[in-house]
C-alpha positions in Angstrom: -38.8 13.6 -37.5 -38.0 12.1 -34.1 -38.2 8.5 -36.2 -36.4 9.1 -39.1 -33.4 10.5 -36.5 -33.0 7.3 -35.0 -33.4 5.4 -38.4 -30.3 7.8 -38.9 -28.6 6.6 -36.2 -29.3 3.3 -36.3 -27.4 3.1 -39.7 -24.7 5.3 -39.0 -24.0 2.8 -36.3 -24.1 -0.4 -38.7 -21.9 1.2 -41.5 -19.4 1.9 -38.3 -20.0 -1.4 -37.0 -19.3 -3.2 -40.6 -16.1 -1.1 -41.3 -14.8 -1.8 -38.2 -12.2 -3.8 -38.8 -11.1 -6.9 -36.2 -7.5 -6.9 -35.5 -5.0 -9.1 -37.1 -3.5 -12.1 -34.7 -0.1 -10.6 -34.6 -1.6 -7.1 -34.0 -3.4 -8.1 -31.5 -0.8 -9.4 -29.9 1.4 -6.9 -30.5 -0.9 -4.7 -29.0 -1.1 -7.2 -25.7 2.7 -7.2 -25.8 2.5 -3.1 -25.4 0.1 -3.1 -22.6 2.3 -5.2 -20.3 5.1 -3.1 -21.1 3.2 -0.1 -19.7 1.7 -2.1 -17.2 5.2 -3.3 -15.8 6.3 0.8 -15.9 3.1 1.2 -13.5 1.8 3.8 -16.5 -1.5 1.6 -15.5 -4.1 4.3 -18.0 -2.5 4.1 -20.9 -2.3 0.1 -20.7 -5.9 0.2 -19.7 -7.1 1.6 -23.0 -5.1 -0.5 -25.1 -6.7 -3.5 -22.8 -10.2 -2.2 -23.5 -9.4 -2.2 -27.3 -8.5 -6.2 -27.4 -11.0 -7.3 -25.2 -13.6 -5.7 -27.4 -12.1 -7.9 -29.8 -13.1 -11.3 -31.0 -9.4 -12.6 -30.3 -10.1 -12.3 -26.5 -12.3 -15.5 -26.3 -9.6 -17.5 -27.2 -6.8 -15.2 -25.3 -8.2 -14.8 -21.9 -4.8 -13.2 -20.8 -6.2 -10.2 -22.2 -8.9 -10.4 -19.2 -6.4 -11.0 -16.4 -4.0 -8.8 -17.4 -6.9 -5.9 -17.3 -8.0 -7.0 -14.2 -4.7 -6.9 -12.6 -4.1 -3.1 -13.9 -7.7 -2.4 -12.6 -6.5 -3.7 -9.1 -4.0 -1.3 -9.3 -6.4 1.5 -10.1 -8.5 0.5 -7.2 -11.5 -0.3 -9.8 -11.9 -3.9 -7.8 -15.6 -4.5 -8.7 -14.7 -4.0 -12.4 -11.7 -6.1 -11.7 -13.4 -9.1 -10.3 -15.4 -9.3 -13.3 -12.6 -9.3 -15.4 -11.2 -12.1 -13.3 -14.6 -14.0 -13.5 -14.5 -13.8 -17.0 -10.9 -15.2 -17.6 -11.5 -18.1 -15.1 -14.7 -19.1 -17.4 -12.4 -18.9 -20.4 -9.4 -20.6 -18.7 -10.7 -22.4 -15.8 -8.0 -25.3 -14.9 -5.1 -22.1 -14.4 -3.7 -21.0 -11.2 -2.8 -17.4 -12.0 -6.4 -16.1 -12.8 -7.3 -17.8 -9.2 -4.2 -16.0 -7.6 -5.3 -12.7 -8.9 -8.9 -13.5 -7.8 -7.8 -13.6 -4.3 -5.5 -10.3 -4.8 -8.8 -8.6 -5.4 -11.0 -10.3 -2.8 -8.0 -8.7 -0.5 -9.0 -5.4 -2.5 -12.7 -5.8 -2.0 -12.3 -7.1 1.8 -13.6 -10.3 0.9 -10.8 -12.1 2.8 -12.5 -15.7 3.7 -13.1 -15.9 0.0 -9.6 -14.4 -1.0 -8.3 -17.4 2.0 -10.2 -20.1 0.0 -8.7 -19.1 -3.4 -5.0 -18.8 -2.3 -5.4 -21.9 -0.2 -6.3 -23.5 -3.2 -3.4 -22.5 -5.4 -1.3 -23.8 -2.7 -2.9 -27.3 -2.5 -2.0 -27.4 -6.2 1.7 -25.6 -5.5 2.4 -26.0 -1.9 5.9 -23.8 -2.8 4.6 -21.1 -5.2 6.2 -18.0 -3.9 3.7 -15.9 -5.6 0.4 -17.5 -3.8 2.4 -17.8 -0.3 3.2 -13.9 -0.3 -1.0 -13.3 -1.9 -1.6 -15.2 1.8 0.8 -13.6 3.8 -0.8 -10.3 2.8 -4.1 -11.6 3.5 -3.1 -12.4 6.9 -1.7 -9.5 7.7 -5.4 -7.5 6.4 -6.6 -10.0 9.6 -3.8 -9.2 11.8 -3.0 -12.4 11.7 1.2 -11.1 12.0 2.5 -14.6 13.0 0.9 -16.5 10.5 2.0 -13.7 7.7 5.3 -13.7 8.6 5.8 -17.6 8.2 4.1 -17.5 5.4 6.4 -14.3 4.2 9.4 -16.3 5.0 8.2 -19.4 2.9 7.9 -17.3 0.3 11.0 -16.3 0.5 12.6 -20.0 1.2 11.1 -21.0 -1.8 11.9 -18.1 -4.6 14.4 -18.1 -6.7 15.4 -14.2 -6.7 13.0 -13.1 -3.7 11.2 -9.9 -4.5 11.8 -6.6 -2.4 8.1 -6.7 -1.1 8.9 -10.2 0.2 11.3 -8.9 2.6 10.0 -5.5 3.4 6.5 -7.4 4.1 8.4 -9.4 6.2 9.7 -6.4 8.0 6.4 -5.3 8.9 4.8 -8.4 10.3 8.2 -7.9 12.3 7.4 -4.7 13.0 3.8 -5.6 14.3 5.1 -8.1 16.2 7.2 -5.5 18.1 10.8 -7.5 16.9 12.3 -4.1 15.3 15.7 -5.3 15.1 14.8 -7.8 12.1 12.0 -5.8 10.8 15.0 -3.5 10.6 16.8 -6.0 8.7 14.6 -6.9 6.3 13.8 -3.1 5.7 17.0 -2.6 5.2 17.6 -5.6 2.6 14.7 -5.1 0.8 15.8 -1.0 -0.1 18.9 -2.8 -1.8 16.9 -4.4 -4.0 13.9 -1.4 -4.7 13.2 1.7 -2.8 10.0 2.3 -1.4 8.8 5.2 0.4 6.4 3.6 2.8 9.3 1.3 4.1 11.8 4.4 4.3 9.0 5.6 6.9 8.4 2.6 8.9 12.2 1.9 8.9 12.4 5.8 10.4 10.2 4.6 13.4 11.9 1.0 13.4 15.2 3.2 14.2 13.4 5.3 16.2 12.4 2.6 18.7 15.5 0.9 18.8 17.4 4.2 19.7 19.3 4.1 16.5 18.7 7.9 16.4 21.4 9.0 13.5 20.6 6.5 10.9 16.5 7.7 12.0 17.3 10.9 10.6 19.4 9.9 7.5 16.8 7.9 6.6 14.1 10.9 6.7 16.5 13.2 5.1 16.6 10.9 1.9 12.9 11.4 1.5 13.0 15.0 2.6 15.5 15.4 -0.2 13.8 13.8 -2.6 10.6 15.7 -2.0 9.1 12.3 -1.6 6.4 11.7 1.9 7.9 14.9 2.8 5.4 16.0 5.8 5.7 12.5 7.3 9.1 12.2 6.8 10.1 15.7 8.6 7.1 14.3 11.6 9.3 11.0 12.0 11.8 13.3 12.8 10.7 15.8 14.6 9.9 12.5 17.4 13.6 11.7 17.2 14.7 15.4 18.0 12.1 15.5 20.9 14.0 12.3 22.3 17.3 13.8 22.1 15.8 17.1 23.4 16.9 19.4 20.1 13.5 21.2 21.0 14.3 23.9 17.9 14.6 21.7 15.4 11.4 20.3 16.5 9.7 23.8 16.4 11.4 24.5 12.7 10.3 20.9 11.3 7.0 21.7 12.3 6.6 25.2 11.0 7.9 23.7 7.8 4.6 21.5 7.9 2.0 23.9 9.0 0.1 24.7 6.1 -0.1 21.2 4.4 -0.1 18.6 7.8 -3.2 20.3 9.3 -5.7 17.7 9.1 -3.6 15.1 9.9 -3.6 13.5 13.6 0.0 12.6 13.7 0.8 16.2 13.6 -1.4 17.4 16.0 0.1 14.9 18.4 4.0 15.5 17.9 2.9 19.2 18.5 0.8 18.1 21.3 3.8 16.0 23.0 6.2 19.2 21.9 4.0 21.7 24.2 4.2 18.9 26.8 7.8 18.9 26.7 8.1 22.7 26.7 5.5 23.0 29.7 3.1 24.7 27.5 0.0 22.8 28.6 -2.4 24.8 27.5 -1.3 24.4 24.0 -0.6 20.7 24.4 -4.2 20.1 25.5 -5.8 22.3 22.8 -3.4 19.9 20.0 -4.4 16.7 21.5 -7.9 17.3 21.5 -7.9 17.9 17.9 -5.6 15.0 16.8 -8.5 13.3 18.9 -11.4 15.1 17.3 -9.5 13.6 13.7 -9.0 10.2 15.2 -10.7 9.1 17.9 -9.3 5.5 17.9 -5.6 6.5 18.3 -4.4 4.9 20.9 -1.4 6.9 22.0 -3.6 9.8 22.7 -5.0 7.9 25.4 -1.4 7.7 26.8 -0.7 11.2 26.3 -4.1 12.4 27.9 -2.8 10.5 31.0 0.4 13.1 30.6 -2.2 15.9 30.5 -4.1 14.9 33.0 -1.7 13.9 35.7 1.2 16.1 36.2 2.9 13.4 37.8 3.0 10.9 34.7 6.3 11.7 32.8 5.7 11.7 28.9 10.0 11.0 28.4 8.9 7.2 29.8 6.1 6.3 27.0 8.1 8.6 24.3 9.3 5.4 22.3 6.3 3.2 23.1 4.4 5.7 20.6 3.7 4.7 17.1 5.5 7.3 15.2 4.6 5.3 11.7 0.9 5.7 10.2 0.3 3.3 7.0 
């Protein structure tokens, strides 16, 4: 019985096989032509299954596109080991292109394998010392090594050398800026890049960037447009709440953070800005019992070292180290 069940099977399996019928060229490329437009409206699942369909067709050994364009969605998806085969098997196909090299390093970055992501960018660039695309890839490599000097030249090539610069050139700019502790033109470049696509993350680091340079008001605008948007909400109202503590609006404070209270709890940056908000208030009881859990959820912060000074010494005043704190987390 058990035999004749797989004999079943086995033809069941052959009929589908032999009725399955390959895809015409122009279907096929149709199809491809779909994918990218769902792959450029980040709907990165949807693209993915049409992408499985054509590689599983025979048209994809002579189209190795198909491969790169899947592995570049997988990037996206975080699925890096399946993406570097996909890369792998492009490069076989198409070995002499740059592109499939480029997006081998953009997964190396992915899969934390920067000395060999460094080789392959470093070799697109021998081959096109000016390609925008390959001298951001690098920059961003860099800044994975905290390399910020050598990102931000390379950031600033790549924008020399575009013709219409991408957003993410100048907001990644803005953050080597921002690592490198010049806010004012990380503030600039923040600020350009959001007139040319908005991006949540650099809404927040722009909040701090503000924060640090005193430019209070425009702080808060800028966390009230993701607040009102319902967009990074709990980081946006803790960016905040650290500008309020500054000017002393010590209510606010306490109603941003009761906003937060059910859905920030296991994160550190809230347990600090309550911490330094107990501080401030002289309620050191409390201030200790917040810090020691933002410190029991992060034990590498850095800041909290500063503010366990605060705690620890009553004559170390928390106002001088207030805008010395990282009020950004990425």
């Amino acid at each position: 019985m058990k035999k004749l069940f797989q004999i079943l099977l086995f033809n069941i399996f052959v009929v589908a096989s032999a009725f399955a019928t390959p895809l015409s060229y122009s279907s096929f490329v149709d199809k491809y032509n779909e994918a990218n437009i769902f792959y450029s409206q980040k709907k990165y699942e949807p693209a993915l299954e049409i992408l499985n369909e054509l590689v599983a067709d025979e048209f994809s050994q002579t189209y190795p596109s198909v491969f790169l364009s899947r592995a570049m969605v997988l990037c996206f998806l975080e699925r890096y080991g399946d993406a570097k085969t996909d890369i792998d098997n492009c490069i076989s196909l198409q070995p002499y292109s740059l592109k499939p090299i480029l997006c081998r390093s953009i997964i190396n970055t992915g899969l934390k394998d920067y000395d060999s992501a460094l080789c392959d960018v470093n070799y697109c660039l021998e081959k096109n010392p000016s390609w925008d695309e390959a001298l951001h890839q690098r920059g961003l490599v860099y800044m994975s090594l905290s390399d910020y000097s050598a990102a931000l030249a390379d950031f600033s090539a790549a924008i020399s050398n575009a013709r219409s610069p991408k957003a993410e050139y100048f907001s990644d700019r803005g953050f080597s800026y921002y690592y490198l502790q010049d806010f004012s033109k990380a503030k600039e470049d923040f600020v350009y890049s959001l007139t040319i696509s908005e991006n949540d993350n650099v809404y927040l680091c722009l909040i701090d960037v503000c924060y640090k340079l005193q430019h209070y008001a425009e702080g808060i605008k800028y966390a009230e447009i993701l607040i009102s948007r319902g967009q990074r909400v709990d980081a946006a109202i803790i960016e905040r709440s650290y500008i309020y503590l500054v000017l002393e609006k010590y209510d606010d404070v306490e109603k941003d953070l009761a906003l937060i209270e059910k859905t920030s709890f296991n994160l550190v940056a809230y347990h600090k800005i309550k911490g330094i908000y107990y501080i401030l208030t002289d309620d050191m009881g409390r201030a200790i019992e917040e810090i020691k859990t933002a410190h029991k959820l992060n034990p590498t912060d850095k800041d909290l070292n500063l503010i366990l000074k605060v705690v620890n010494n009553e004559s170390f005043d928390i106002k001088k180290i207030l805008n010395s704190l990282r009020v950004y987390s990425d």
